[in-house]
matplotlib code that plots the C-alpha trace (Angstrom):
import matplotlib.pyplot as plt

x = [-0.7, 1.2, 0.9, 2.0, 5.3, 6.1, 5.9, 8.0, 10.6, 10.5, 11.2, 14.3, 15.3, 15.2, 17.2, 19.9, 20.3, 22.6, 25.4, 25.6, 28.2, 26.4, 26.9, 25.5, 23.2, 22.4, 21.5, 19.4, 17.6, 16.7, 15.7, 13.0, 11.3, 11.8, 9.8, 7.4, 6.4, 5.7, 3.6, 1.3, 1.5, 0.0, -2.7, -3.3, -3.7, -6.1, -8.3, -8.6, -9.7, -12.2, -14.3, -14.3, -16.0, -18.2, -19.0, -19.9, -21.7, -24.2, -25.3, -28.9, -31.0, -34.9, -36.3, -38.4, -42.0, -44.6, -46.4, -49.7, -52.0, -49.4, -49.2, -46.4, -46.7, -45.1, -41.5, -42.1]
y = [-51.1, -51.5, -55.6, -55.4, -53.5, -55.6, -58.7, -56.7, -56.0, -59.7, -61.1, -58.8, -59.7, -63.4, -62.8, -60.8, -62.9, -65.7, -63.0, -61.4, -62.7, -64.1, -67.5, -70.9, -71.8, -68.0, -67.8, -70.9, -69.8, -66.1, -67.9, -69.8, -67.5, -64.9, -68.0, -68.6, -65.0, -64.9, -67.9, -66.2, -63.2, -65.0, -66.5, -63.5, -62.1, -65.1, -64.6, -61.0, -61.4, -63.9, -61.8, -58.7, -60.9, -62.0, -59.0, -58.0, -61.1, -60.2, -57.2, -57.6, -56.2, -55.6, -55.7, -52.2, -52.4, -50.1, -47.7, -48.3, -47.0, -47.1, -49.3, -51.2, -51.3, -54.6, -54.3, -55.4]
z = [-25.2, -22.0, -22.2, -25.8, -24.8, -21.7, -23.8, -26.3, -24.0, -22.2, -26.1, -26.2, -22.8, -24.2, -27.2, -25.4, -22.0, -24.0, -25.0, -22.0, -19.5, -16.9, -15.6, -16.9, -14.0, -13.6, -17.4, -16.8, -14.5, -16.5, -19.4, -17.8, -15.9, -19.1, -20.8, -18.0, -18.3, -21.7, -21.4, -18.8, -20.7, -23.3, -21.7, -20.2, -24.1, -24.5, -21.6, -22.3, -25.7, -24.7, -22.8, -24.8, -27.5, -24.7, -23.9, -27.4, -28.1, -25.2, -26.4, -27.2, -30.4, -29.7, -33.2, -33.6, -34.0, -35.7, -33.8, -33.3, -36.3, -39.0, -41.3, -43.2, -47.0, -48.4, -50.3, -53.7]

ax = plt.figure().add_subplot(projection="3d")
ax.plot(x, y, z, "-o")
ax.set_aspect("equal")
plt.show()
């Protein structure tokens, strides 16, 4: 949950920068890397998400077989 709440907090950051006094150039310059940071945050998001479903995609299934003697009456 920690990613969640620092992109959280970087989307608040973007919203409030443009009322807050601070110089054009300054304000500029905030705003991008604010929006370069949710972009690799993002990615980040993507990448993450990616492998988990790799990861469950990999798990294998062995089909179970009868034991040896027993035998399988046919569904009707």
């Amino acid at each position: 949950m920690r990613k969640h709440a620092f992109l959280l907090i970087l989307g608040v950051l973007v919203f409030v920068v443009p009322f807050l006094g601070i110089p054009e150039t300054w304000r500029a310059t905030i705003l991008f890397s604010l929006g370069a940071l949710i972009i690799v945050m993002g990615l980040m998001f993507r990448f993450s998400a990616r492998q988990r479903e790799r990861k469950d995609s990999e798990i294998y299934y062995e089909e179970n077989e009868p034991r040896k003697g027993e035998t399988i009456e046919p569904a009707e």
